[in-house]
MIDOSE-1310 file (N, C-alpha, C; in nm, 2 decimals, decimal comma, always signed):
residues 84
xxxx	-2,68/-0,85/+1,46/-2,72/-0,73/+1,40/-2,72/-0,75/+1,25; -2,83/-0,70/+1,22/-2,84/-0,76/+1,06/-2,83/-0,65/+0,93; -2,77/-0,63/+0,83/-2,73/-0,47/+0,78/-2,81/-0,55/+0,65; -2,94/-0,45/+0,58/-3,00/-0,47/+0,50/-3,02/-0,63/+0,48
xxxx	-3,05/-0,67/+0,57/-3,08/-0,85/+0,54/-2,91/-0,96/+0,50; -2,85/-0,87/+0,45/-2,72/-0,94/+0,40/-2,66/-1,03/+0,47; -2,63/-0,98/+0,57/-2,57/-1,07/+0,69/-2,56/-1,05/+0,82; -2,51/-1,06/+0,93/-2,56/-1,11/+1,10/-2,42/-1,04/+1,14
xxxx	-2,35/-1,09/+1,09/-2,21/-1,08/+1,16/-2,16/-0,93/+1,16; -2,06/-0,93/+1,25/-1,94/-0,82/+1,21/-1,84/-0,84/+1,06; -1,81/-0,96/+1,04/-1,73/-0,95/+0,93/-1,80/-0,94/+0,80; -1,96/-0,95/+0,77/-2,04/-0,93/+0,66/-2,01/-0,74/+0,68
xxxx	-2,07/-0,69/+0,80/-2,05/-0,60/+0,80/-1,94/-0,49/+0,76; -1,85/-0,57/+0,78/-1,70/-0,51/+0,78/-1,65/-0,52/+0,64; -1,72/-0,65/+0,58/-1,69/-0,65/+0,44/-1,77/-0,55/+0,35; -1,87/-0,51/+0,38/-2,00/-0,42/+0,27/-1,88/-0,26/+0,34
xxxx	-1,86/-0,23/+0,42/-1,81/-0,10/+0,44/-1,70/-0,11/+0,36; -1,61/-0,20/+0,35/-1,48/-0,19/+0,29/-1,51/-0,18/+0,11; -1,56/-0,32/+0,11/-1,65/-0,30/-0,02/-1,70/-0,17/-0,13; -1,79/-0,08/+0,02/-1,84/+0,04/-0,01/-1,68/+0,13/-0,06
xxxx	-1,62/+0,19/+0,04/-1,47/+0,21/+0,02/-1,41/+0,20/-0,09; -1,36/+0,14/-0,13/-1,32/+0,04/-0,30/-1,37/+0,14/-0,38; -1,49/+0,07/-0,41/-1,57/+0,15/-0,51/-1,57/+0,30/-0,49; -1,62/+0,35/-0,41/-1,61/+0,50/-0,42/-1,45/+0,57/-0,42
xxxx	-1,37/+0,50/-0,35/-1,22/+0,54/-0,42/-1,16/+0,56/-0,55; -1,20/+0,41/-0,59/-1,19/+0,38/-0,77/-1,27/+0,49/-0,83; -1,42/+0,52/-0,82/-1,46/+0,60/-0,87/-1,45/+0,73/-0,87; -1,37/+0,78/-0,74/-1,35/+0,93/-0,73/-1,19/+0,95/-0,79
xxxx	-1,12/+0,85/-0,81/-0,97/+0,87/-0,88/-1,00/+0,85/-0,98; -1,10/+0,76/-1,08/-1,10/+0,74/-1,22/-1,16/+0,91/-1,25; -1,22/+0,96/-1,18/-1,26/+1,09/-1,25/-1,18/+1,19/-1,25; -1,11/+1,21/-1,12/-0,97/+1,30/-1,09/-0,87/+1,29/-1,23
xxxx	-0,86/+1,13/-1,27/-0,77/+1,11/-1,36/-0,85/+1,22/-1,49; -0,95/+1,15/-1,49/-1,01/+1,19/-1,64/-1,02/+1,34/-1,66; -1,05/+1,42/-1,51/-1,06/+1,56/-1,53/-0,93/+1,64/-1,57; -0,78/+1,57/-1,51/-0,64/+1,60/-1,55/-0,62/+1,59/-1,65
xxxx	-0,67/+1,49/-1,71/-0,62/+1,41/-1,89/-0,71/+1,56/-1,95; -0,85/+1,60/-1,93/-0,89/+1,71/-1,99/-0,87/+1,82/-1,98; -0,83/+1,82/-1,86/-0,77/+1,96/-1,83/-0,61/+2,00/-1,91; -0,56/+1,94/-1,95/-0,43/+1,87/-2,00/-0,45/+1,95/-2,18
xxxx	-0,58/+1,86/-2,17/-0,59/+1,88/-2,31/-0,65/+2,02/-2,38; -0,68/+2,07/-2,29/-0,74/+2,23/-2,29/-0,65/+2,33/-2,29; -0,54/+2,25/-2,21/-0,45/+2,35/-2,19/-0,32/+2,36/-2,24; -0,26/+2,32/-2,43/-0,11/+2,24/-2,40/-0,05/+2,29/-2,35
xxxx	-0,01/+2,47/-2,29/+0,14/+2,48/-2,26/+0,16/+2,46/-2,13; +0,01/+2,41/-2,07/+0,02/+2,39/-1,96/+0,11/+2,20/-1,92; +0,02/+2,14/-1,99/+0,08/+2,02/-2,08/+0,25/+2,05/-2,10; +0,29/+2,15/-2,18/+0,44/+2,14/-2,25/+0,51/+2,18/-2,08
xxxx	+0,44/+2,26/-2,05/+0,53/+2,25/-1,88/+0,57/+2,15/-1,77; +0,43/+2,07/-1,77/+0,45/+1,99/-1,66/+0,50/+1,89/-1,70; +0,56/+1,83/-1,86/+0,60/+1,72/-1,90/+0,77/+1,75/-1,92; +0,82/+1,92/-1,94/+0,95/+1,94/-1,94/+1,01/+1,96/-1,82
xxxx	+0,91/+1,97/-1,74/+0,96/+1,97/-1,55/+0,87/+1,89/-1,46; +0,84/+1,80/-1,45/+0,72/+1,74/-1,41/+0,77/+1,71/-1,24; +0,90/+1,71/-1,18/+0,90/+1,71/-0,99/+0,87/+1,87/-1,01; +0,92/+1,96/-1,05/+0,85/+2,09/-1,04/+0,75/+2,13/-1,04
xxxx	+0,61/+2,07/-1,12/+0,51/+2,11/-1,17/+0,36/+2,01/-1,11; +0,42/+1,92/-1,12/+0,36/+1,79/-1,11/+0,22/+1,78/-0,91; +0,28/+1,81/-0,82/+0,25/+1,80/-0,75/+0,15/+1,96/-0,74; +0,15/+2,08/-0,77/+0,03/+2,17/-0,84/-0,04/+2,16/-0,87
xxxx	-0,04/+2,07/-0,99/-0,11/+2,03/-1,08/-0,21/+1,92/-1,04; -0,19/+1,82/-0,99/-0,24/+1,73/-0,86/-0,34/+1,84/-0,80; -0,27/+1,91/-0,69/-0,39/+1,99/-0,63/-0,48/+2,05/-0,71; -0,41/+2,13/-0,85/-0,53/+2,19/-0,89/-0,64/+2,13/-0,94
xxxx	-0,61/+1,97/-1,02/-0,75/+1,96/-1,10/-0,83/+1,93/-0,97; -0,78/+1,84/-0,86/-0,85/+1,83/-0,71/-0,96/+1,96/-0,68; -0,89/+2,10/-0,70/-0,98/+2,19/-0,65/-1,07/+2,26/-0,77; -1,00/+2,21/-0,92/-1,05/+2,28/-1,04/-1,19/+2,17/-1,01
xxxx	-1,19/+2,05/-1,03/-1,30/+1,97/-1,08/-1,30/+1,86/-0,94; -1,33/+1,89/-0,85/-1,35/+1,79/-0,72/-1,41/+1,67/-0,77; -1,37/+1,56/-0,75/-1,42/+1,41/-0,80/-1,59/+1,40/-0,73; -1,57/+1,45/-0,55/-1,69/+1,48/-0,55/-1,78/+1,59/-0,55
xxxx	-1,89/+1,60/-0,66/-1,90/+1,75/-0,68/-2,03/+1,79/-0,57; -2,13/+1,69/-0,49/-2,17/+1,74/-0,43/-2,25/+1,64/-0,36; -2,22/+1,65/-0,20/-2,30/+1,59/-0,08/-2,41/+1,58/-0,11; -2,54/+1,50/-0,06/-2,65/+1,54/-0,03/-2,71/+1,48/+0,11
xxxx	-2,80/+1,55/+0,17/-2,81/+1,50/+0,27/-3,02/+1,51/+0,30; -3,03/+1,37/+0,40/-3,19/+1,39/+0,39/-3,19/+1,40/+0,58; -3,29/+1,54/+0,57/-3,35/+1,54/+0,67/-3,45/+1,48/+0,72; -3,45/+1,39/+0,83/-3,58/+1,30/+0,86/-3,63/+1,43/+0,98
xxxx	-3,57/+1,47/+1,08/-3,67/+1,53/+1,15/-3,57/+1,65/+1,22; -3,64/+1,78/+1,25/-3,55/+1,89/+1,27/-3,55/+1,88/+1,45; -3,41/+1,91/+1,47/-3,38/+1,89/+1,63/-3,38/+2,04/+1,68; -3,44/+2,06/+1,80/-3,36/+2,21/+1,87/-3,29/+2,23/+2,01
């Protein structure tokens, strides 16, 4: 089975998914981070809070920038042919 010409095997295959993985991990936490660091900086007393109680605050604040600024901000999908 051949995946884009790359390679034959299961383990080529197994490697480009994991591969795939990685990267879009790294990339959806490096932005989570960056959107917290800004959100941070928008907000200090929100900042002076979670740094004077941070097991109190800290796991909120996690969720929120997750729901304020989603790392992924949006799917797309292509329709090849409509089923009924």
């Amino acid at each position: 089975m051949a995946c884009n010409g790359i390679g034959d095997s299961d383990n080529d295959i197994l490697g480009l998914i994991m591969s795939d993985t990685l990267v879009a991990g790294s990339e959806t936490t490096t932005y989570a981070l960056a959107s917290g660091v800004l959100l941070l900086c928008q907000n200090p007393d929100v900042y002076a809070q979670l740094r004077s109680e941070p097991d109190r605050y800290m796991r909120t604040f996690v969720e929120e920038v997750i729901r304020l600024e989603a790392p992924v901000q949006m799917a797309a999908q292509n329709v090849d042919r409509i089923s009924r």
